[in-house]
C-alpha positions as CSV (number, residue, x, y, z in Angstrom):
1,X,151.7,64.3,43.8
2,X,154.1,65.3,41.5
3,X,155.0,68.5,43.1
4,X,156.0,66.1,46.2
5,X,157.9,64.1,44.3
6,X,160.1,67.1,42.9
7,X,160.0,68.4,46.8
8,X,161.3,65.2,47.9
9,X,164.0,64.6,44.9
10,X,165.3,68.4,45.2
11,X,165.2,68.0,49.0
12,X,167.6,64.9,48.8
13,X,170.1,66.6,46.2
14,X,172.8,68.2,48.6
15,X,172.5,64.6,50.2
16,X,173.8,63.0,47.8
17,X,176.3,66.0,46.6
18,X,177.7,65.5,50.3
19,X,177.9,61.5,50.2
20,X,179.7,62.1,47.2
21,X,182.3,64.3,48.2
22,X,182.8,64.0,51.5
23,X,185.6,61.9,51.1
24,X,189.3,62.3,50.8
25,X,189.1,61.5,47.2
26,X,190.3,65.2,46.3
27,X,192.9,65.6,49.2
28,X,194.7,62.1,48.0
29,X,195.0,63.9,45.0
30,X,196.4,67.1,46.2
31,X,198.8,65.0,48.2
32,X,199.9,63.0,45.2
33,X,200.8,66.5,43.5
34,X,202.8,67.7,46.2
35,X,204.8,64.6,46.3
36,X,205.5,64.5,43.0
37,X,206.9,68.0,43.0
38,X,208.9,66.9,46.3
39,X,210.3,64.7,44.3
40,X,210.7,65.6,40.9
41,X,211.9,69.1,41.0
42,X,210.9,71.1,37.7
43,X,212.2,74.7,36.5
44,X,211.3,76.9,39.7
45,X,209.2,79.4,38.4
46,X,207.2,76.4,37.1
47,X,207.7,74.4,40.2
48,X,206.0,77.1,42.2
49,X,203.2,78.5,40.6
50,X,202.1,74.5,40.2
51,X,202.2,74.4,44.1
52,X,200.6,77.7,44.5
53,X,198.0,76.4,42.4
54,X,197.8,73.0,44.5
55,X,197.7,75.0,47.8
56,X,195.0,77.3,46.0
57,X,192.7,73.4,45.3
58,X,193.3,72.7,48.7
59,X,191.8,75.7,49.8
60,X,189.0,75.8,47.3
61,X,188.1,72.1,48.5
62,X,187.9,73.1,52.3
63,X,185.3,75.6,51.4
64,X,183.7,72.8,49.5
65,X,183.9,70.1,52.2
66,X,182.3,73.1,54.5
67,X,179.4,73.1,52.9
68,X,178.7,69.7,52.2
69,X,180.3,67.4,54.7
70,X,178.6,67.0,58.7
71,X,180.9,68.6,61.2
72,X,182.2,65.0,61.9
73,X,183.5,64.4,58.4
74,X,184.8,68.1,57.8
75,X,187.1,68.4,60.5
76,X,189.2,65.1,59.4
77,X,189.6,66.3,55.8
78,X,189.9,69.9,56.9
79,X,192.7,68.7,59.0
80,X,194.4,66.9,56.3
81,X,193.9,70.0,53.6
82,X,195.6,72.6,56.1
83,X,198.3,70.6,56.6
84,X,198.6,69.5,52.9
85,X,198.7,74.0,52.5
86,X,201.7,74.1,55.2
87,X,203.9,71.3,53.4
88,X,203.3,73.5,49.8
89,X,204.5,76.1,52.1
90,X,207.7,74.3,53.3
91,X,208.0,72.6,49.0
92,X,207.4,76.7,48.1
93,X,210.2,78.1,50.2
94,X,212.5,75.2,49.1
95,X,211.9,76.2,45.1
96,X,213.3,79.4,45.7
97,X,216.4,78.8,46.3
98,X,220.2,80.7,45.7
99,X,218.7,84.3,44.3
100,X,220.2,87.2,43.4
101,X,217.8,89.1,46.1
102,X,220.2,87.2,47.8
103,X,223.0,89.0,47.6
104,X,221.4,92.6,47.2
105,X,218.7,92.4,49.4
106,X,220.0,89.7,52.3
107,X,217.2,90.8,54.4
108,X,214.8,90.4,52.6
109,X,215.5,86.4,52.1
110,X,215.4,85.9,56.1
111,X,211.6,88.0,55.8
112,X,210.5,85.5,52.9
113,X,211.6,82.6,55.3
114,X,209.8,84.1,58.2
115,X,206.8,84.7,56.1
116,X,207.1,81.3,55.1
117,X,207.1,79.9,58.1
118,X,204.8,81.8,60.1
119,X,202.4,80.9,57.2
120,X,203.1,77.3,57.5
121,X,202.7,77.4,61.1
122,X,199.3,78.6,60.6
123,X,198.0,76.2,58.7
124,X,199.0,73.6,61.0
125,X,197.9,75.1,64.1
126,X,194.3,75.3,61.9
127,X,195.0,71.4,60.9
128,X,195.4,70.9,64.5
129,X,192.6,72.5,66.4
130,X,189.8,71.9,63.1
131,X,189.4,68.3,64.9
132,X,189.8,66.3,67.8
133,X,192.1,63.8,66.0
134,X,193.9,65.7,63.5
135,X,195.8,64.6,60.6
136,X,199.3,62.7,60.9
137,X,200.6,65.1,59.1
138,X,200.9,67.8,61.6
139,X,203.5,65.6,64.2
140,X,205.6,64.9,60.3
141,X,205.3,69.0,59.6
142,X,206.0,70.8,62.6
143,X,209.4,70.1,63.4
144,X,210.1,70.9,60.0
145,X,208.3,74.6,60.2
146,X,210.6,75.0,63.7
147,X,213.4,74.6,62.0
148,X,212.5,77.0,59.2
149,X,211.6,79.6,61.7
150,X,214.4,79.0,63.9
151,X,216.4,79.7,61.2
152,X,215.2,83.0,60.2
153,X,215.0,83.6,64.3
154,X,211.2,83.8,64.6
155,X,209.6,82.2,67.8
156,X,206.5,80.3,67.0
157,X,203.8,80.7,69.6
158,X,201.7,77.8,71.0
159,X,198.7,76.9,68.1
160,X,195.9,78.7,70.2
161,X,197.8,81.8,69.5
162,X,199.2,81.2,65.4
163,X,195.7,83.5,64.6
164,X,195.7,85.0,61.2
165,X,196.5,88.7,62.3
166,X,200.2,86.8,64.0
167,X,200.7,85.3,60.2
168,X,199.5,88.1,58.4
169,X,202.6,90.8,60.1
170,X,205.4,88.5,59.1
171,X,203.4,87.8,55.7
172,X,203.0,91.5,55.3
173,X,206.7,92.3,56.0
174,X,208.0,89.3,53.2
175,X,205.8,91.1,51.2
176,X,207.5,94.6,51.6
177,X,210.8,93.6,51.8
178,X,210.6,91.8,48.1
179,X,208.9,95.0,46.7
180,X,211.9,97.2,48.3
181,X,214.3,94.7,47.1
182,X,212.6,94.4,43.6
183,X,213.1,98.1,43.7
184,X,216.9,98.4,44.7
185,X,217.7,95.8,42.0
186,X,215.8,97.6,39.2
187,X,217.4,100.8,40.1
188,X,221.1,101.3,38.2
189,X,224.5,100.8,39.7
190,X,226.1,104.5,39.9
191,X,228.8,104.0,37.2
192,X,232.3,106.3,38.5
């Protein structure tokens, strides 16, 4: 008897862990953080590793909601939590602002924007597609990421194609171009 008892209690645990988070509880949060930091800019180097680390909760809470949540219920906050990722994206890029990389490495900004956006793009072609109605978000982001990527002259493809190996060469290239830039700016200036 007791041994069905503890079956039956045990057996209802992730029930209850999934009533109790399947809920948008943590993605109201992230969203507050974000729009706080949209608008009450604080030193930049601050600024973004507070976003990364928001964008980093939002992740961490879609792997949660995975395990937890019916397909039903996942989707809608999955949807929400990609998109919340794409607008620390856009906050990110718009920390960084005037740089010296700037001036040495002009290149290398256009890359970091193209990174940006490509990554951005991502995420809301994920918040898209994880659902049947996805988040509200996604109409309020995407002309945003255009104009980021028309900017630094990358062509976004339709969402079916924004697959993680598209984001992952522009990603990869930001990354590269900062490290040679890094370099050329470390290196001395030739005195005559």
């Amino acid at each position: 008897m007791i041994a069905a008892v503890l079956v039956v209690a045990l057996g209802s645990a992730p029930v209850s862990v999934a009533y109790s988070r399947c809920n948008s509880i943590q993605a109201d949060a992230i969203a507050e953080k974000l729009q706080d930091y949209a608008k009450h800019p604080s030193d930049q180097t601050q600024r973004s590793v507070q976003i990364a680390l928001t964008q980093t909760d939002a992740e961490q809470e879609r792997t949660i909601l995975q395990g937890v949540c019916p397909a039903s219920d996942y989707g809608r906050l999955a949807s929400r939590l990609y998109a919340l990722e794409a607008w620390g994206d856009l906050l990110g890029y718009a920390t960084i602002g005037p740089s010296p990389m700037d001036k040495i490495c002009p290149d290398a900004n256009k890359k970091v924007m193209i990174g940006t956006a490509a990554h951005a793009w991502q995420q809301l072609a994920l918040a898209a597609t994880v659902t049947s109605t996805p988040t509200s978000l996604v109409a309020t982001l995407t002309p945003q990421v255009r104009a980021l990527a028309a900017k630094g002259g990358l062509t976004l493809p339709p969402f079916a194609q924004a697959t993680a190996y598209w984001e992952q060469h522009y990603e990869n290239s930001a990354k590269q171009a900062m490290i040679d830039c890094g370099s050329k700016m470390m290196m001395p200036t030739p005195t005559p």
